[in-house]
C-alpha positions as a printed NumPy array, in Angstrom:
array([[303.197,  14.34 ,  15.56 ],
       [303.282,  10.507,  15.882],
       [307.303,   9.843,  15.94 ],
       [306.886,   7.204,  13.274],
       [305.321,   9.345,  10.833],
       [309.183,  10.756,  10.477],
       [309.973,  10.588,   6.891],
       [313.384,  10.707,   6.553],
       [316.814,  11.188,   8.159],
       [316.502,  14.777,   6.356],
       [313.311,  15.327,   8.297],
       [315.066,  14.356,  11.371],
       [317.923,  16.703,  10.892],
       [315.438,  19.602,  10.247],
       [313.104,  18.484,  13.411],
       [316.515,  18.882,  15.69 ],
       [317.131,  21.821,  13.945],
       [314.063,  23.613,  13.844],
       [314.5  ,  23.581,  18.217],
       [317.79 ,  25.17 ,  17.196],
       [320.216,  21.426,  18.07 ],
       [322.647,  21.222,  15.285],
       [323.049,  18.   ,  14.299],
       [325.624,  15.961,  12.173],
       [324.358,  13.54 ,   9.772],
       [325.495,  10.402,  11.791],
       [322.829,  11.969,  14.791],
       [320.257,  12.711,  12.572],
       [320.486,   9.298,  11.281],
       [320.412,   7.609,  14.902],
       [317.527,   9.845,  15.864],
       [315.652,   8.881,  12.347],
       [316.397,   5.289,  13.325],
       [315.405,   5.559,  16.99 ],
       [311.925,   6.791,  16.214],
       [311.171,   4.764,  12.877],
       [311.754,   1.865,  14.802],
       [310.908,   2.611,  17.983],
       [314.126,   1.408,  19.872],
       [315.63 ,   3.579,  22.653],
       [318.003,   5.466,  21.725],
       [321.475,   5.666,  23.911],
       [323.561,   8.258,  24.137],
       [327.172,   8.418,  25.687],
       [329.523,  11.179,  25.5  ],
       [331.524,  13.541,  27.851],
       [329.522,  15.785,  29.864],
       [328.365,  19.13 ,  28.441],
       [328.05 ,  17.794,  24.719],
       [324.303,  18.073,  24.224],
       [322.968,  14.429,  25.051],
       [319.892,  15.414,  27.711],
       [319.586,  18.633,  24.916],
       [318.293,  15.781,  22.5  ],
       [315.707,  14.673,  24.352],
       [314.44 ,  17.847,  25.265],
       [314.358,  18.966,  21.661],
       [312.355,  15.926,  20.452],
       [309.952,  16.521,  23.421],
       [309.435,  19.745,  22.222],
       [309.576,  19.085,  17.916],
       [307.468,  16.189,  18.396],
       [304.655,  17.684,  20.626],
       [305.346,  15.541,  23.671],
       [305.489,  15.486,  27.447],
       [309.264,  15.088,  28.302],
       [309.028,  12.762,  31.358],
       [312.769,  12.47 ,  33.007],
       [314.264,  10.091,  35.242],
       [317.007,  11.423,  36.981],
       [319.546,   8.256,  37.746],
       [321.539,   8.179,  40.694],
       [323.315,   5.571,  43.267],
       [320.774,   3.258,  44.766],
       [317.717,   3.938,  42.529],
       [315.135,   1.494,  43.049],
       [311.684,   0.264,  41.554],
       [310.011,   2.37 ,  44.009],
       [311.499,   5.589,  43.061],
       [311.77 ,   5.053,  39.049],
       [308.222,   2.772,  37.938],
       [305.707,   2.365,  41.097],
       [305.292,   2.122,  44.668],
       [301.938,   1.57 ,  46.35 ],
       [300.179,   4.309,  48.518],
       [300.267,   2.876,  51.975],
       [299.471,   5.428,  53.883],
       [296.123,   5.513,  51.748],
       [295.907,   1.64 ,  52.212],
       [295.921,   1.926,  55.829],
       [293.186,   4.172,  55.845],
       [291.322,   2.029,  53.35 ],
       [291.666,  -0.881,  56.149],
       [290.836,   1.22 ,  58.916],
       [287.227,   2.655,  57.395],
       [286.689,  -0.743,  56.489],
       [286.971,  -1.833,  60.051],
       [284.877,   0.871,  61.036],
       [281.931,   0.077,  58.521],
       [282.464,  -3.656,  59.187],
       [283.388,  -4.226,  55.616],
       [284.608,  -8.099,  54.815],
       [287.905,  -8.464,  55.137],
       [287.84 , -10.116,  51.363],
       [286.443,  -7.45 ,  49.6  ],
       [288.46 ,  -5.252,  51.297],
       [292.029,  -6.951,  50.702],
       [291.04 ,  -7.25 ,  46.715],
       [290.605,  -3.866,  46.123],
       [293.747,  -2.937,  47.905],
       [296.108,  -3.491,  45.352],
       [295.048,  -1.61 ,  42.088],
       [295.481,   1.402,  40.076],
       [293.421,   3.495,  42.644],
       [296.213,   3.24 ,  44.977],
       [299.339,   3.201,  43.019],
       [301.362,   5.949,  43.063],
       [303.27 ,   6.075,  39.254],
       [306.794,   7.308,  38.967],
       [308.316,   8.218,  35.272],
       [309.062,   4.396,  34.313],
       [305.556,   3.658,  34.693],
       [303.69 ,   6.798,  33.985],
       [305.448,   6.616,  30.101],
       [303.875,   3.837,  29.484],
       [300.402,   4.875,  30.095],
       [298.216,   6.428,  27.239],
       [299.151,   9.738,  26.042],
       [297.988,  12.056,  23.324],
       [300.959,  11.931,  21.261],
       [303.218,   9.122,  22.916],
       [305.859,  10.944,  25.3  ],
       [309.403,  11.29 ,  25.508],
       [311.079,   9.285,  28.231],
       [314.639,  10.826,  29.512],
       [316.43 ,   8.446,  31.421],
       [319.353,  10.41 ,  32.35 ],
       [322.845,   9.749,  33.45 ],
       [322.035,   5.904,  33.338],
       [326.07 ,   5.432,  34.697],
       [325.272,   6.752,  38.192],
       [322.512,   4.07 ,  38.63 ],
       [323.602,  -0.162,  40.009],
       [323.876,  -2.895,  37.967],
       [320.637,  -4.064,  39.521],
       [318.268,  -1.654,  38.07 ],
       [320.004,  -1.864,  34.446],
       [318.322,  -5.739,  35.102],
       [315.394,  -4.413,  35.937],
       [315.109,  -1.998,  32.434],
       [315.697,  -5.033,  30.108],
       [311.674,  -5.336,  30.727],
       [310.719,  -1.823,  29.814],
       [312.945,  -1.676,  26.673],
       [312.225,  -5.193,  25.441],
       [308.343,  -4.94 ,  25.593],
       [307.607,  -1.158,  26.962],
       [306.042,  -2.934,  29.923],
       [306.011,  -3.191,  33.553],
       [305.179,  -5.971,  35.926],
       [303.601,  -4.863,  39.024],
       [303.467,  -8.621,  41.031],
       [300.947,  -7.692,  43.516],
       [298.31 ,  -5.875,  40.363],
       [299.218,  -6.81 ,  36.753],
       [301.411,  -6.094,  33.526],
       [301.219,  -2.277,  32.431],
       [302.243,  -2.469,  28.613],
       [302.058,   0.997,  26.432],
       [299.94 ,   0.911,  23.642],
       [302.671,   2.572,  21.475],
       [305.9  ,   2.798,  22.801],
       [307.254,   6.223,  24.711],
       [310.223,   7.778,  22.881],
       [312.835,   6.711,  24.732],
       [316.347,   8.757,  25.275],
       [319.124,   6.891,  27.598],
       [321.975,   9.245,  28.599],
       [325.88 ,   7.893,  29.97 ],
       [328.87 ,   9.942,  30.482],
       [330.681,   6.475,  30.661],
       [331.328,   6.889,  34.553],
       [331.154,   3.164,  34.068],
       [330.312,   0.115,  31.425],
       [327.317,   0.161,  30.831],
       [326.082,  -3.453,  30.638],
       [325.755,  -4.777,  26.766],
       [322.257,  -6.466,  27.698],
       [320.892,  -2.672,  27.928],
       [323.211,  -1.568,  24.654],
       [321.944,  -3.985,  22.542],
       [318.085,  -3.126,  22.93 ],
       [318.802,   0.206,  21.974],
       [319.911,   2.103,  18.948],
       [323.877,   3.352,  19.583],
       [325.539,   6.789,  19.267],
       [328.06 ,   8.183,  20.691],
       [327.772,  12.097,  20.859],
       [331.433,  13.368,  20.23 ],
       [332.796,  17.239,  20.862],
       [331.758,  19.067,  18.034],
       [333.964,  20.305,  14.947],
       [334.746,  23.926,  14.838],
       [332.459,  24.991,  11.988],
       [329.204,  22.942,  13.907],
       [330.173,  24.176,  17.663],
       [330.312,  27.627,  15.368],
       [326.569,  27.04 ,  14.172],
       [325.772,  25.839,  17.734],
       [326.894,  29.921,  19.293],
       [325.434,  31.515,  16.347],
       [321.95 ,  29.678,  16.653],
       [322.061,  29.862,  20.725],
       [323.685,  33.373,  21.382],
       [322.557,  35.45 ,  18.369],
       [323.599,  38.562,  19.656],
       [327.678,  38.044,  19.658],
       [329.584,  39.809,  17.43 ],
       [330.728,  37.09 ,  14.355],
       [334.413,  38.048,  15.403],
       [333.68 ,  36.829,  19.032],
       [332.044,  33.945,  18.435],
       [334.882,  32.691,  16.074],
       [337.627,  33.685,  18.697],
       [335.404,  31.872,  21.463],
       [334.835,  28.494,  19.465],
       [338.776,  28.541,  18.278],
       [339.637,  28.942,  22.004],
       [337.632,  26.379,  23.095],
       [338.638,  23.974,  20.111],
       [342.16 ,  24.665,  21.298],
       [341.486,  24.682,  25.241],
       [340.432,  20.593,  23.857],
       [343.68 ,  19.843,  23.088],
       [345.471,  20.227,  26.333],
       [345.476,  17.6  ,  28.989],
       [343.111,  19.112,  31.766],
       [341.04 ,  17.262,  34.023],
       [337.688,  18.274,  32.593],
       [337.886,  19.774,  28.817],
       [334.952,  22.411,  28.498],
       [331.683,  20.749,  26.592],
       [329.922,  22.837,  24.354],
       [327.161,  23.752,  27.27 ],
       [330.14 ,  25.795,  28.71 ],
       [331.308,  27.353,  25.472],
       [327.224,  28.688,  25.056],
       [327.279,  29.953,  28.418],
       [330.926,  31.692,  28.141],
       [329.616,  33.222,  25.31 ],
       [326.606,  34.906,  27.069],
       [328.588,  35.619,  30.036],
       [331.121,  37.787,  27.718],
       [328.415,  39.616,  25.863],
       [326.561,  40.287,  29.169],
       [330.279,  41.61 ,  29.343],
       [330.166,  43.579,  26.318],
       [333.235,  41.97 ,  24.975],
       [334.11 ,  42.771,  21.413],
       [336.984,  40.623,  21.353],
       [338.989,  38.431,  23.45 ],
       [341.493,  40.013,  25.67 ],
       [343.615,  38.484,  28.119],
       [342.299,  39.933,  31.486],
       [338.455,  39.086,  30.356],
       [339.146,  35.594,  29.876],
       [341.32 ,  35.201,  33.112],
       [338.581,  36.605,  35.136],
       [335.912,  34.167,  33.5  ],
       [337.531,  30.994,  32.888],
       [335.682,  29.621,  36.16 ],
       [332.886,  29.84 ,  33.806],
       [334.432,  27.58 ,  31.052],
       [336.451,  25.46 ,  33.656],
       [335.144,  24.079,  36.291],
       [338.444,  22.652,  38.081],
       [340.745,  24.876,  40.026],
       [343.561,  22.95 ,  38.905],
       [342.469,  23.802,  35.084],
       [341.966,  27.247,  35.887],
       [345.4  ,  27.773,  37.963],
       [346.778,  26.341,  34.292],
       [345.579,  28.39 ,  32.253],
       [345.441,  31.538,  34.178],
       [347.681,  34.435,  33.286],
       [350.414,  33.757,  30.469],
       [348.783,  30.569,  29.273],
       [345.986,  32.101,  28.712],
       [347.159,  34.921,  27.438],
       [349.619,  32.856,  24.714],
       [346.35 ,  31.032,  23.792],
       [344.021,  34.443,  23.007],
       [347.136,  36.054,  21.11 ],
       [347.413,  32.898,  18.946],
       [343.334,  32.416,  18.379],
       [343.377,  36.084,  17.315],
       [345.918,  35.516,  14.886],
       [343.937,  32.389,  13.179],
       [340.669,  34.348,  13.23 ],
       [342.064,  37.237,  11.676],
       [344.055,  35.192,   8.871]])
């Protein structure tokens, strides 16, 4: 499916959700926009809300290769769009020598495709069946010096390679930017891309997010695990729970066989909600135990 063939923010809404993301309506209408006009689309949010999910789920709705950039400190050209094969070079110079090859014809096919070694920035831009789906994750981990160098690839979904020539796609790679607002990103970057911020979700979606993900909890328990997360939310900890750790706290307790929340389960498994031992020396034993008593009551009413 060609992304711009999406009809509608509708459409959108049921492409998430037919790869099981539930979506609100302002996401679905980012997404829509994203692909209709073929801007990146950037995503910030707290850790564990579902932003990498999206571009996994497109990959997969739309058909597409998912190609992912993993950002850290100190990524460089060489590691994200292209670096040149110099071992391969080398030998390229050395049969040369051997066959007495002119040194002209030898240093002008050095530097093209045959020897360039393409890394996600680059390889997304090349022809593809159905254009791809470009994850550039965690975009906050990365220097200010390789934002500068992405202004080129999501102005004109091209590369410069100095030494060869300009790589420009044909049609533009989905593009998904991730940031769990470590630091600013800069507005240069922001402003070439379509904007949403992906926000904790309600209780009645995060609901619809177990329900769709772990099928197999009882109703009960997946109410009492979404209020107790919802509530967990509203107490200063270091790291509140995202809803990746309320889907896998929900698999770890029916690989429990839990029924219900009691007390002892859910001090024995917050390490798989919390990931903090300061969080889970807080909310271990009567906290805990306060919090379960008063979700059961609000389920149960």
């Amino acid at each position: 499916m060609n992304p711009a063939e999406l009809a509608s923010i509708d459409a959108a809404a049921a492409l998430l959700a037919d790869q099981d993301y539930v979506a609100d309506r302002q996401l679905a209408t980012a997404v829509f926009l994203a692909l209709k006009l073929a801007r990146p689309l950037f995503l910030e949010g707290e850790p564990g809300t579902g932003k990498t999910e999206i571009a996994k789920v497109l990959a997969s709705g739309l058909g597409a290769e998912l190609i992912r950039l993993q950002c850290y400190e100190g990524l460089d050209v060489n590691a994200a769009a292209y670096e040149w094969n110099y071992a391969r070079q080398m030998l390229e110079i050395r049969l040369a020598e051997a066959t007495h090859e002119a040194r002209e014809q030898v240093a002008a096919g050095l530097f093209t495709g045959r020897f360039l070694i393409e890394r996600p920035l680059l390889r997304a831009l090349l022809p593809h069946p159905v254009p791809p789906v470009l994850l550039i994750d965690e975009l906050d981990r990365t220097d200010e010096p390789f934002e500068a160098y992405l202004l080129e690839v999501l102005s004109d979904f091209q590369i410069t390679i100095p030494e060869w020539r300009t790589v420009r796609a044909d049609v533009p790679p989905v593009v998904v930017i991730t940031s769990n607002r470590t630091r600013e990103i800069h507005d240069a970057v922001k402003r070439r891309c379509i904007y949403h911020w992906v926000d904790y979700p309600d209780a009645a979606r995060e609901l619809a997010i177990v329900r769709r993900k772990v099928p197999d909890a009882r109703q009960a328990l997946s109410k009492q695990i979404v209020a107790f997360v919802q509530s967990l939310r509203q107490i200063d900890l270091y790291k509140l729970p995202g809803v990746s750790e309320t889907i896998e706290w929900s698999r770890a307790l029916l690989a429990l066989d839990a029924v219900v929340l009691e007390p002892e389960t859910v001090n024995n498994t917050l390490g798989v909600l919390l990931k903090y031992q300061d969080d889970i020396a807080r909310m271990r034993g009567t906290e805990a135990a306060r919090l379960v008593e008063k979700v059961r009551a609000e389920v149960a009413a």
